[in-house]
N, CA, C and O atoms as a DFTB+ gen file, in Angstrom:
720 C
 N C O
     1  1       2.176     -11.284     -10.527
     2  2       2.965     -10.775      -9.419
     3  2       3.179      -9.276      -9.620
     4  3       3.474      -8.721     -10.678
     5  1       3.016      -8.821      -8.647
     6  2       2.894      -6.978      -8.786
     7  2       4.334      -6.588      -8.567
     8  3       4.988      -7.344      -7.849
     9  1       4.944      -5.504      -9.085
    10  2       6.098      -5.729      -9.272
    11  2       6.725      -4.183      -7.979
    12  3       5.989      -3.264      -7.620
    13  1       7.910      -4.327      -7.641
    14  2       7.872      -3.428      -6.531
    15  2       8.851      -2.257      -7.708
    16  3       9.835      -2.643      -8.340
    17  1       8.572      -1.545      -7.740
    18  2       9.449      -0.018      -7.939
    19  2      10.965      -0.008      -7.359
    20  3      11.209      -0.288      -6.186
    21  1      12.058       0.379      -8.406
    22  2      13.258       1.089      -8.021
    23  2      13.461       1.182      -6.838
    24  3      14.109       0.352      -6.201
    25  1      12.789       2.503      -6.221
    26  2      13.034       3.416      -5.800
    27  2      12.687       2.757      -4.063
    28  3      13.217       3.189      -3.039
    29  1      11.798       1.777      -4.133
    30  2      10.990       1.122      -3.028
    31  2      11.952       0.450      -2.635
    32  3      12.668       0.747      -1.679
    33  1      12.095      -0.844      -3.572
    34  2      13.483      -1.637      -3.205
    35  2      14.998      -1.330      -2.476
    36  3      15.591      -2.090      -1.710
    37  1      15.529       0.267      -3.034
    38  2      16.324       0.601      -2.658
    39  2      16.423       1.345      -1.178
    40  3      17.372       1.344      -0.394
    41  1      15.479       1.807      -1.091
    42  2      14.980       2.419       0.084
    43  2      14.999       1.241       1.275
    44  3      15.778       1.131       2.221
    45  1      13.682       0.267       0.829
    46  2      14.283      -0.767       1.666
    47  2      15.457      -1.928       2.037
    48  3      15.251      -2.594       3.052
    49  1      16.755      -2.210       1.202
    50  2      17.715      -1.938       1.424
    51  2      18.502      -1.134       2.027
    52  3      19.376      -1.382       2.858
    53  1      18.018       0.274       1.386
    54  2      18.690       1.012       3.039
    55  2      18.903       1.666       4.198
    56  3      19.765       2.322       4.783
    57  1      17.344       1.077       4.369
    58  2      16.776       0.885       5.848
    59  2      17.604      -0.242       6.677
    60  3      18.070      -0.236       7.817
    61  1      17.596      -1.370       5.469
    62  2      18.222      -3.031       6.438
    63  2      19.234      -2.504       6.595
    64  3      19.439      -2.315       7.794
    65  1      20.164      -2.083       5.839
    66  2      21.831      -1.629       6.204
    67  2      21.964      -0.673       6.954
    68  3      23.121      -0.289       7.121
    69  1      20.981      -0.024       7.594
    70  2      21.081       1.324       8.489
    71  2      20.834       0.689       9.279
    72  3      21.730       0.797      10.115
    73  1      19.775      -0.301       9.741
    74  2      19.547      -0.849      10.783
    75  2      20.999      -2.013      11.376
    76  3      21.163      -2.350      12.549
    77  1      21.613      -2.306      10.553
    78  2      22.419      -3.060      10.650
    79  2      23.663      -2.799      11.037
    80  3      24.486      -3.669      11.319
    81  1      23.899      -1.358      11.074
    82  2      24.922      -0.366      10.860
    83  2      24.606      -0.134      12.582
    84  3      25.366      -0.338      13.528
    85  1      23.417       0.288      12.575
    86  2      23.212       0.398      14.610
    87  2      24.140      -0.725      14.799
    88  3      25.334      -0.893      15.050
    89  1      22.710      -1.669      14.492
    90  2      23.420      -2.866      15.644
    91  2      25.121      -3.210      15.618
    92  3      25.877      -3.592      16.512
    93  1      25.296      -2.963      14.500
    94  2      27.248      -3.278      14.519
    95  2      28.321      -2.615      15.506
    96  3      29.296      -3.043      16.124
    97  1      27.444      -0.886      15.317
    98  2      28.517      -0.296      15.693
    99  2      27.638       1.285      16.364
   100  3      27.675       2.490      16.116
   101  1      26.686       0.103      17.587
   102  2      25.963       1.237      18.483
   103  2      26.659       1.823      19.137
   104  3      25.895       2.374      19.929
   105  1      27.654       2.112      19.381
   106  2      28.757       3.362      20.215
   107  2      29.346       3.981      19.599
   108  3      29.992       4.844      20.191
   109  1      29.483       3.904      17.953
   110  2      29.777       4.826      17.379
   111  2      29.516       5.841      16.788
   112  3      29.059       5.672      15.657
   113  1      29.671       7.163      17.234
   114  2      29.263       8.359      17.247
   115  2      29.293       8.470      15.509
   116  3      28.123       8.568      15.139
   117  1      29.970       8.483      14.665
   118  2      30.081       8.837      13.292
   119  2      29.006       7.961      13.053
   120  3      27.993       8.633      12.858
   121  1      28.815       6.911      12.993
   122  2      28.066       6.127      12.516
   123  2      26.446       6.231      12.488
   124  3      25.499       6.241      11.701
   125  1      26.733       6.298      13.767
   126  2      24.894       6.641      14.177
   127  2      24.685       8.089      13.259
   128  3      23.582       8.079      12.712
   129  1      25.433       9.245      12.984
   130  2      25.123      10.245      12.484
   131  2      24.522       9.821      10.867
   132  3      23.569      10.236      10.207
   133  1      25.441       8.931      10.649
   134  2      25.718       8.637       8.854
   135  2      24.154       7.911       9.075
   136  3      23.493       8.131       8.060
   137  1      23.304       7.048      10.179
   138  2      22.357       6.551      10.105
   139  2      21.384       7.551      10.020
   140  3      20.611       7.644       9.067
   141  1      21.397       8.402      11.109
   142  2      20.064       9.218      11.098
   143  2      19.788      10.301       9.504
   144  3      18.758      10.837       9.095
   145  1      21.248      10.281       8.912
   146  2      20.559      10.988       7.974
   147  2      20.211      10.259       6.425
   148  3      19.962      10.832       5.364
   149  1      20.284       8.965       6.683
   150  2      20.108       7.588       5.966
   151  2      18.754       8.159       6.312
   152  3      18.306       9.081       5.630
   153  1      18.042       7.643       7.382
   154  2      16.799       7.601       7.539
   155  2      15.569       8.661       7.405
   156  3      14.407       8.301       7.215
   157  1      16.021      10.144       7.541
   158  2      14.976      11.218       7.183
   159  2      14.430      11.111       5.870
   160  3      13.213      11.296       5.875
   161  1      15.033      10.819       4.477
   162  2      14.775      10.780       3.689
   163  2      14.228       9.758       3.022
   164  3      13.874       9.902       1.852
   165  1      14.076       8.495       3.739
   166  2      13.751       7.368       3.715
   167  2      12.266       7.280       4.900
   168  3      11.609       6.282       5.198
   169  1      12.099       8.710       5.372
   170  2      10.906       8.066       6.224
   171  2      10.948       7.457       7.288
   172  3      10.040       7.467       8.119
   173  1      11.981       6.869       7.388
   174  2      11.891       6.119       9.006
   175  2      11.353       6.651      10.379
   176  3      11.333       7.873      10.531
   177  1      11.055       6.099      11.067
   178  2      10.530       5.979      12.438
   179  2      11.743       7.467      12.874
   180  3      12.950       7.425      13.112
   181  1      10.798       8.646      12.833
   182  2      10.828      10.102      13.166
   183  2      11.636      10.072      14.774
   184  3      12.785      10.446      15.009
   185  1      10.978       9.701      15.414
   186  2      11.663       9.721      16.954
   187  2      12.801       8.721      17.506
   188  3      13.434       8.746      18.562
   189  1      12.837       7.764      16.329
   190  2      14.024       6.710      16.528
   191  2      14.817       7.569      16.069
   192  3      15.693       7.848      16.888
   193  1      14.879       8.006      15.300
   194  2      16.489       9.238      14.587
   195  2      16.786      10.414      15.316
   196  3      17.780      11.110      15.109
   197  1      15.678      10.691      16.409
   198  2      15.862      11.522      17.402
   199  2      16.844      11.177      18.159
   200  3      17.892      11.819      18.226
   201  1      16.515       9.757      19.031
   202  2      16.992       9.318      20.101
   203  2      18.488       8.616      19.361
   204  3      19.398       8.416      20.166
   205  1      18.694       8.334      18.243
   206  2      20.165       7.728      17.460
   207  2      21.002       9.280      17.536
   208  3      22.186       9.330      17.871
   209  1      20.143      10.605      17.148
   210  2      21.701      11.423      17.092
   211  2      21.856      12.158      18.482
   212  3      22.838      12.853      18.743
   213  1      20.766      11.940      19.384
   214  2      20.944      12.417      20.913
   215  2      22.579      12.094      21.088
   216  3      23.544      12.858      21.092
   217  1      22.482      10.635      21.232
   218  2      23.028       9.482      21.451
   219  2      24.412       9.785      20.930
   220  3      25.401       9.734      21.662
   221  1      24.475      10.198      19.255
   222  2      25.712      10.357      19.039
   223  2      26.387      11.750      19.533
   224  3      27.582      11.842      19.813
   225  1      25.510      12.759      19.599
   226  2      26.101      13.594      20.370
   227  2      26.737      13.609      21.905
   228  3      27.527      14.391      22.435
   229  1      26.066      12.424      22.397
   230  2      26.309      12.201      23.758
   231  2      27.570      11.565      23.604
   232  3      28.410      12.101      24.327
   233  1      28.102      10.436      22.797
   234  2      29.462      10.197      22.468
   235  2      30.663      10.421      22.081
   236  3      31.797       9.984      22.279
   237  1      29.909      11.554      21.218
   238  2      30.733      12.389      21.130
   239  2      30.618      13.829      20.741
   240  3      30.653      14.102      19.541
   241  1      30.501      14.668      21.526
   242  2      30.295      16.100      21.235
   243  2      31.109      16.826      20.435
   244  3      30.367      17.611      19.846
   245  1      31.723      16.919      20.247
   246  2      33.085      17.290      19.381
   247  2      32.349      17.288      18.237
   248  3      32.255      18.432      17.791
   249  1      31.491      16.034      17.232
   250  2      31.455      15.641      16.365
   251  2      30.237      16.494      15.725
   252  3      29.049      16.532      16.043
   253  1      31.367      17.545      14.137
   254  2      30.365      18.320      13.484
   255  2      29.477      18.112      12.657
   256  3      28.616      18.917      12.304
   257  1      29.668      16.709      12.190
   258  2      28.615      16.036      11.130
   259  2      27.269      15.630      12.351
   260  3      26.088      15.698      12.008
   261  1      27.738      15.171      13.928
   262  2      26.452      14.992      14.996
   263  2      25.519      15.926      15.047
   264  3      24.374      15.675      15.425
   265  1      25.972      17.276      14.614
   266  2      25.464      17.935      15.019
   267  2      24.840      18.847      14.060
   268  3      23.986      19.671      14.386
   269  1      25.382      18.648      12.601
   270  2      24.759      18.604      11.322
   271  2      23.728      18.191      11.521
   272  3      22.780      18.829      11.979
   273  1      23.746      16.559      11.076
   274  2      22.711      15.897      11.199
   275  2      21.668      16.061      12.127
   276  3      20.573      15.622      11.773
   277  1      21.771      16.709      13.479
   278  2      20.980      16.660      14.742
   279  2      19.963      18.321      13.683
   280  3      18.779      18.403      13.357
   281  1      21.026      19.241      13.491
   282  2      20.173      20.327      12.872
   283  2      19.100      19.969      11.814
   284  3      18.022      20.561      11.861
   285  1      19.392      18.796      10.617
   286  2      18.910      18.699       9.876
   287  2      17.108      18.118      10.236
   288  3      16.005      18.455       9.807
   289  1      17.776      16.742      11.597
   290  2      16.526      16.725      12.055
   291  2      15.455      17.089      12.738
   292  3      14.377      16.510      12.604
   293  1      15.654      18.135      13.581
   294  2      15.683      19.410      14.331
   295  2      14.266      20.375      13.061
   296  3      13.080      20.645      13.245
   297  1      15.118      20.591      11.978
   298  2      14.595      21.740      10.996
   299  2      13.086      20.930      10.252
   300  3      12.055      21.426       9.798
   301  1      13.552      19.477      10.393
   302  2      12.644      18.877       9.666
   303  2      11.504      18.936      10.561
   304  3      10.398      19.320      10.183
   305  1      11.811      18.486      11.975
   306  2      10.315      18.461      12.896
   307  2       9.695      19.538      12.962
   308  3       8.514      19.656      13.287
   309  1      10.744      20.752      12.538
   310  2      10.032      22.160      12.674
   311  2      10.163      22.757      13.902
   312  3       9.287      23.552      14.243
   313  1      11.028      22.543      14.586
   314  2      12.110      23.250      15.845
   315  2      13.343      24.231      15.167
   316  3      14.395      23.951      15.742
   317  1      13.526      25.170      14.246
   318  2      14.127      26.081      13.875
   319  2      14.697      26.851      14.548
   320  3      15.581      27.555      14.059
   321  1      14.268      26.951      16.168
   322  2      15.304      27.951      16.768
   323  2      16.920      26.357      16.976
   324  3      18.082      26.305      16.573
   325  1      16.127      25.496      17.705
   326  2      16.970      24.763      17.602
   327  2      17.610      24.298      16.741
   328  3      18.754      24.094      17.148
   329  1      17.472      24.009      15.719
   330  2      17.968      23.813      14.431
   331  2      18.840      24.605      13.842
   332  3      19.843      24.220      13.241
   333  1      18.411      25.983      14.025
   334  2      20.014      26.976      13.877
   335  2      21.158      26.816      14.794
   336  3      22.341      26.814      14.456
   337  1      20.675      26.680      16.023
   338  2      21.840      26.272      17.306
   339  2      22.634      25.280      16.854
   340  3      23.852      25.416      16.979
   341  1      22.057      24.019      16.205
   342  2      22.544      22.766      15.841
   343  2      23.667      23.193      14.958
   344  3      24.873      23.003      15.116
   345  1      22.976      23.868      13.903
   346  2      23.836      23.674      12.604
   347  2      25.234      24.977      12.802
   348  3      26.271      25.044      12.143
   349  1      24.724      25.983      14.055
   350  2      26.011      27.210      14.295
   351  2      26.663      26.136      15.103
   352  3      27.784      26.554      14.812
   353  1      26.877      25.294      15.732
   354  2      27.769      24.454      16.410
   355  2      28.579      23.736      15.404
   356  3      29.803      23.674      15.287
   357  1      27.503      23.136      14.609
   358  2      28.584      22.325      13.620
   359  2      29.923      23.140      12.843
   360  3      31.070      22.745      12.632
   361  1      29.147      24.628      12.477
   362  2      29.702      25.118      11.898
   363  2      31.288      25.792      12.627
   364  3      32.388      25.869      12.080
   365  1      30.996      26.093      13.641
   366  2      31.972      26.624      15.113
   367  2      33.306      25.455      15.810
   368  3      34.362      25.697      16.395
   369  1      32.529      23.954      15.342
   370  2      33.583      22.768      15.234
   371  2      34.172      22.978      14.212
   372  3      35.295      23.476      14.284
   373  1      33.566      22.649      12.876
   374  2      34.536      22.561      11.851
   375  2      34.103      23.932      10.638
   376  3      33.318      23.816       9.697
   377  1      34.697      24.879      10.933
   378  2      34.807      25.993      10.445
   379  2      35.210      25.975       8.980
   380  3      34.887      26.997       8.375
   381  1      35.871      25.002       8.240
   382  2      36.439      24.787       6.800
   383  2      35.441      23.484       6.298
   384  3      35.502      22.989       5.173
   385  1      34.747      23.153       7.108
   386  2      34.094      21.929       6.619
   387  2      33.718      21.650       5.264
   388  3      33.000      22.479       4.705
   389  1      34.055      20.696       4.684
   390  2      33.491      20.860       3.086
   391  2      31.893      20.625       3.283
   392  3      31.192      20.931       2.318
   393  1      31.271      20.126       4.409
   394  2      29.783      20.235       4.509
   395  2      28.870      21.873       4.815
   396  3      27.695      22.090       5.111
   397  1      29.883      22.669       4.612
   398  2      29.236      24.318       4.715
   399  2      28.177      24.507       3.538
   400  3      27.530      25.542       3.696
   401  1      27.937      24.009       2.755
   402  2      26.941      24.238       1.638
   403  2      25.243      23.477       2.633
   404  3      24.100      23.934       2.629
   405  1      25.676      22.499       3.192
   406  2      24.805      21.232       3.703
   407  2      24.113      22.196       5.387
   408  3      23.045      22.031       5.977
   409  1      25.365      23.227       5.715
   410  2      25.196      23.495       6.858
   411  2      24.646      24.986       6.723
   412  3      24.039      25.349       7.730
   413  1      24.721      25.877       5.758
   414  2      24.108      26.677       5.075
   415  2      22.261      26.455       5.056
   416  3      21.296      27.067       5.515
   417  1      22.555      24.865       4.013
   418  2      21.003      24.932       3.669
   419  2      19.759      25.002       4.358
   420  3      18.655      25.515       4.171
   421  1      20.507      24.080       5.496
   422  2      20.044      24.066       6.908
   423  2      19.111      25.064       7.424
   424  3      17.889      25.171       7.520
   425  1      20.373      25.908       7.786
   426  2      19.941      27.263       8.196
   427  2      18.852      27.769       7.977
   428  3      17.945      28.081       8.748
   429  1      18.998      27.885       6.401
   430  2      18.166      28.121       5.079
   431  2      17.057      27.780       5.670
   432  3      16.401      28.721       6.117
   433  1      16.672      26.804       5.803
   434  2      15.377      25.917       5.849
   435  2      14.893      26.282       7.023
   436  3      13.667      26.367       7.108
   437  1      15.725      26.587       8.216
   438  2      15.516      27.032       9.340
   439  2      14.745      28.064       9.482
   440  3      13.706      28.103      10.142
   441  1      15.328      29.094       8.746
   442  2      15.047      30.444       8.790
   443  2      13.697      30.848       7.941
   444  3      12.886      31.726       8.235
   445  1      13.674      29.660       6.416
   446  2      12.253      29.551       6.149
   447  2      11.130      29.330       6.815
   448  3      10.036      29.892       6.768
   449  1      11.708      28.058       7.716
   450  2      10.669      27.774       9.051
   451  2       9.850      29.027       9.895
   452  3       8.646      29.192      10.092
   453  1      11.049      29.835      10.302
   454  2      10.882      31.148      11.300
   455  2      10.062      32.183      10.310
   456  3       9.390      32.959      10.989
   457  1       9.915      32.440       8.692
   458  2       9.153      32.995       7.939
   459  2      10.174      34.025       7.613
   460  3       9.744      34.997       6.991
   461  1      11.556      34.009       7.934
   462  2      12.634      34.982       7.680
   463  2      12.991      34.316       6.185
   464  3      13.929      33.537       6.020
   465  1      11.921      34.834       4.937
   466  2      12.237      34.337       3.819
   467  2      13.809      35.239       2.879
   468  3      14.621      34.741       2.100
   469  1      13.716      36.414       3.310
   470  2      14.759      37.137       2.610
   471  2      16.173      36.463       3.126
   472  3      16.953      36.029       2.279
   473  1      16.544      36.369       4.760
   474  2      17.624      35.864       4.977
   475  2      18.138      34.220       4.482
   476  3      19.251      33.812       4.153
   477  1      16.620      33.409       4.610
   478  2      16.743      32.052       3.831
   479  2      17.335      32.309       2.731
   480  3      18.490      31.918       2.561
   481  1      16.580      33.105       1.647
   482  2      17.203      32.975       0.407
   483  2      18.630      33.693      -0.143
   484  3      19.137      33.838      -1.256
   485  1      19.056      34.116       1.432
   486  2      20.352      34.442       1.290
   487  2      21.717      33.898       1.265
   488  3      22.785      34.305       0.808
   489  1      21.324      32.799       1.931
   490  2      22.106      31.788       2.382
   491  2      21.960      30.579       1.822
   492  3      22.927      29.828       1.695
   493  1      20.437      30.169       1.324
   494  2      20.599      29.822      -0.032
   495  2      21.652      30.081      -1.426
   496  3      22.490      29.355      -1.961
   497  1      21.279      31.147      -1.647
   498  2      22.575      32.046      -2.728
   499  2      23.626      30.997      -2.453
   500  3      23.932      29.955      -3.034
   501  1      24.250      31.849      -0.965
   502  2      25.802      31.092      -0.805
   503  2      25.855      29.643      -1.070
   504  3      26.656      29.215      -1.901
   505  1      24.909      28.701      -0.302
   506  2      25.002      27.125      -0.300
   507  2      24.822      26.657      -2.188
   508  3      25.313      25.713      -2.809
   509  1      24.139      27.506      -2.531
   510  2      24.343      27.148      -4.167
   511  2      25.409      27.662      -5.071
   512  3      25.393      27.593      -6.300
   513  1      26.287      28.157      -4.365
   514  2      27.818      29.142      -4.418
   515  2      28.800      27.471      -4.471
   516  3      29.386      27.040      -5.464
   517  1      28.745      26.992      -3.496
   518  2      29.054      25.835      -3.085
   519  2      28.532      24.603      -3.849
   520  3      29.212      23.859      -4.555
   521  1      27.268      24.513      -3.605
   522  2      27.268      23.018      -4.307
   523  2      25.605      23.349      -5.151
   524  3      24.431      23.411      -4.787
   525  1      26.469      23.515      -6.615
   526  2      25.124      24.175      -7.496
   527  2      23.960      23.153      -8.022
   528  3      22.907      23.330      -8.634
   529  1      24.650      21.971      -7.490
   530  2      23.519      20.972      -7.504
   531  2      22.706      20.203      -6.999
   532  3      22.218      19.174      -7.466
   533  1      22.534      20.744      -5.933
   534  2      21.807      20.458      -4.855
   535  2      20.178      20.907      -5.199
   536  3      19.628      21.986      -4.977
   537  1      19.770      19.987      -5.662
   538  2      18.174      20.651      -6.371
   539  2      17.033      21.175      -5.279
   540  3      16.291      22.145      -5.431
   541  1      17.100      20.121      -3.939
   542  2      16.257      20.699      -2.765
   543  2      16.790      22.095      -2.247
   544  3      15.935      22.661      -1.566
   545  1      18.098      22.883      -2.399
   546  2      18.246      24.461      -2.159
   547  2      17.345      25.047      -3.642
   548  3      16.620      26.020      -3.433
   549  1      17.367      24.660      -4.652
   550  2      16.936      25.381      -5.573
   551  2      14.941      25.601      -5.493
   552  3      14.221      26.580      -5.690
   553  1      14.626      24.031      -5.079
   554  2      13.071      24.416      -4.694
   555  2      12.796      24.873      -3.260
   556  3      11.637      24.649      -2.909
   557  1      13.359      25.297      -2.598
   558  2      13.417      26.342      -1.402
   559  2      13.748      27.666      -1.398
   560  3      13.356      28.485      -0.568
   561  1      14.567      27.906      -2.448
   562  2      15.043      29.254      -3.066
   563  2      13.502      29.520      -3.507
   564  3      12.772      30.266      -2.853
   565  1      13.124      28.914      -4.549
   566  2      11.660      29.366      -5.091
   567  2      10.660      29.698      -4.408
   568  3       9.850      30.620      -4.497
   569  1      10.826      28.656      -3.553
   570  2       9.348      29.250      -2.054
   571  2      10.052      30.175      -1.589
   572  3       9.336      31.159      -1.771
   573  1      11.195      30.605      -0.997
   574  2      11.889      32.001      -0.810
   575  2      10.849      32.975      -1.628
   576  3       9.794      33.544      -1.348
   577  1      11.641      32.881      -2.714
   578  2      11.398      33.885      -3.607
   579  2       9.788      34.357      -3.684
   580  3       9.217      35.445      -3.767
   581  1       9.286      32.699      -3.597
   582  2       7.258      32.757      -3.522
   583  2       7.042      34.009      -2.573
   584  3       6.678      35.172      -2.747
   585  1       7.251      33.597      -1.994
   586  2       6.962      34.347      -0.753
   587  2       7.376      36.158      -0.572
   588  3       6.705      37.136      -0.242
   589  1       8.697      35.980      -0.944
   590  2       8.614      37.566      -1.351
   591  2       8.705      38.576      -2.284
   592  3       9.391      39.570      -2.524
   593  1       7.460      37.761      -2.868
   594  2       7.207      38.712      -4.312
   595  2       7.835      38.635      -5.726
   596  3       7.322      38.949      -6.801
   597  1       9.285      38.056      -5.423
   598  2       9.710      37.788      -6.495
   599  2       9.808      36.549      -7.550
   600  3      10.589      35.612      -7.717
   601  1       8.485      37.074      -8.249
   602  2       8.297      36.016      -9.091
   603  2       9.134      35.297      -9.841
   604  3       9.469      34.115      -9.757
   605  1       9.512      36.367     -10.777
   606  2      10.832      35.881     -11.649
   607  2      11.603      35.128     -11.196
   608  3      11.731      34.008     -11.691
   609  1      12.538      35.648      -9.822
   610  2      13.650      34.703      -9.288
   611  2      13.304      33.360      -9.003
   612  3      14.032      32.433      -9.359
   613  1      12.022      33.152      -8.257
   614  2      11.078      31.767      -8.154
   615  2      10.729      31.819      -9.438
   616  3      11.534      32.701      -9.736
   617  1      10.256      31.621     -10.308
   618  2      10.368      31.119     -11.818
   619  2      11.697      30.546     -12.052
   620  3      11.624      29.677     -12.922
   621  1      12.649      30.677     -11.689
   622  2      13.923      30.546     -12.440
   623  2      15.047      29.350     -11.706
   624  3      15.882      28.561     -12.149
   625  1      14.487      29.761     -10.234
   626  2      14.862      28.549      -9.350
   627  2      13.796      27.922      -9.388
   628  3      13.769      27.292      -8.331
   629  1      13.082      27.750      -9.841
   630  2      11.791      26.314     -10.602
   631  2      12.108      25.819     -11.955
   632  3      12.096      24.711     -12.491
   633  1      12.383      26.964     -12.306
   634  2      13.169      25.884     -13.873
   635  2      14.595      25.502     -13.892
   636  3      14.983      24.787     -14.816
   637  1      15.787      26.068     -12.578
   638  2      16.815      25.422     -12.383
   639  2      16.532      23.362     -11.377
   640  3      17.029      22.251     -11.561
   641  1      15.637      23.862     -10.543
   642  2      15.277      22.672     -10.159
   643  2      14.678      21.552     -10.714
   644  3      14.619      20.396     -10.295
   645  1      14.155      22.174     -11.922
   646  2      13.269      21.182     -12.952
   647  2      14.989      20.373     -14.125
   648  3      15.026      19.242     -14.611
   649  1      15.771      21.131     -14.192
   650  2      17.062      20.655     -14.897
   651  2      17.477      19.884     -13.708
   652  3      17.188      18.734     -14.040
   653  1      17.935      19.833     -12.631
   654  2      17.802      18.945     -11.661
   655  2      17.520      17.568     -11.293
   656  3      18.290      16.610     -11.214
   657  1      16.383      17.644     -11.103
   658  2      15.365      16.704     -10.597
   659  2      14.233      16.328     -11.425
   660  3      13.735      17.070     -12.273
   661  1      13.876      15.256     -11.178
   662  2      12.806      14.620     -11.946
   663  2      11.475      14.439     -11.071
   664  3      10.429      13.906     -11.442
   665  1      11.746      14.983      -9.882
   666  2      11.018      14.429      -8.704
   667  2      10.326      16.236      -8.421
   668  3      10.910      17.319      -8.381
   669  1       8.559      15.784      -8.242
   670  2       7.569      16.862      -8.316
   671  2       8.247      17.447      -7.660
   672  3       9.096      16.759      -7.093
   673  1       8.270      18.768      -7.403
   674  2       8.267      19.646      -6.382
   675  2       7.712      19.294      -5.060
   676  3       8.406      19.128      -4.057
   677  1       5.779      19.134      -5.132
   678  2       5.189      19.185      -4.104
   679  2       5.796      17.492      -3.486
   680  3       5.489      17.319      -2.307
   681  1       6.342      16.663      -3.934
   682  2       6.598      15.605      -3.177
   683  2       8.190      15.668      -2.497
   684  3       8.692      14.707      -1.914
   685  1       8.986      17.214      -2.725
   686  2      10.243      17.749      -1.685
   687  2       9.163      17.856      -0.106
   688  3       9.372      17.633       1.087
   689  1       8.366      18.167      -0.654
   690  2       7.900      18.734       1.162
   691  2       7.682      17.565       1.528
   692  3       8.718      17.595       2.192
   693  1       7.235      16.382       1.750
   694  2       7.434      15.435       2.424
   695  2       8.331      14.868       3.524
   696  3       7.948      14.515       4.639
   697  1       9.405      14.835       3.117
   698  2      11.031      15.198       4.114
   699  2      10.320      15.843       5.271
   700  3      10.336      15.199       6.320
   701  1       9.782      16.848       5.266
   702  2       9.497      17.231       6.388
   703  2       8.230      17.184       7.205
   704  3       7.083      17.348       6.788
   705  1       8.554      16.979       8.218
   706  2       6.986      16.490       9.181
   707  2       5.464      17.772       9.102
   708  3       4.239      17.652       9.081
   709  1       6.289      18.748       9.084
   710  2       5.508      19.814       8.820
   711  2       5.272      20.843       7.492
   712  3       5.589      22.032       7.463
   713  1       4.662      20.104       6.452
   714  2       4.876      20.567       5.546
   715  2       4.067      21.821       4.976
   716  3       3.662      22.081       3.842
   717  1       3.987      22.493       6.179
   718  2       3.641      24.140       5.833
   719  2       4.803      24.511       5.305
   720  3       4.962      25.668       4.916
């Protein structure tokens, strides 16, 4: 009997409980958010997590984690103008948010998208100001840095991400649909 992996098992577990989490409590705006970002990292069905945080935004607009999450998935398809809009809303709702490191990285990633590598890795800085362990800002800092020349600093946010994470580098770009 071939044996399934950790990492497989858990994943699919919490897919069933995300899926389960819809069906319980499909009108709830928090909820559906807490789903869609269950699912980017898990791979799930790309345009179903579209149409789940539409949805929660439509329930509730107000809501800055909806609109977190809407940025996060936004940045991943590789829509970056939108994806900054997303994540300056969240930020414009809840202005003290303890998710400003999350809503930062965003950006970050955003702005990597747009090829604005100096301002990415600026805001990087800050989001690792905030939450210094967040290993996916540290291998984005490095492609920052790749990118503009500065080796050293990418050397260094490659060996902070390597204390981190155990997980390759080249298998972070995955998360995203467009992994230019």
């Amino acid at each position: 009997m071939a044996r399934i992996g950790p990492i497989r098992v858990m994943g699919s577990l919490a897919l069933d409980l995300a899926k389960r989490a819809v069906q319980l409590a499909e009108d709830d705006s928090e909820v559906l958010s807490w789903v869609t970002g269950a699912y980017l990292p898990l791979d799930e069905n790309f345009d179903d997590s579209i149409v789940l945080i539409d949805r929660s935004i439509a329930l509730n607009p107000g809501s800055s984690l909806a609109w977190l999450m809407s940025g996060w998935l936004r940045a991943a398809a590789g829509d970056a103008d939108r994806a900054v809009e997303h994540f300056e809303m969240s930020m414009r709702l809840d202005p003290c948010s303890s998710d400003r490191g999350y809503q930062l990285s965003g950006i970050a990633l955003a702005r990597f998208g747009q090829r604005r590598y100096a301002e990415a890795a600026a805001l990087l800085k800050e989001s690792l100001q905030l939450q210094p362990t967040v290993s996916i800002n540290h291998a984005l800092l490095a492609a920052c840095y790749g990118h503009l020349g500065e080796l050293e600093g990418a050397r260094a946010a490659i060996a902070s991400y390597r204390l981190l994470s155990s997980r390759d580098l080249n298998e972070r770009v995955t998360l995203f649909r467009r992994p230019e």
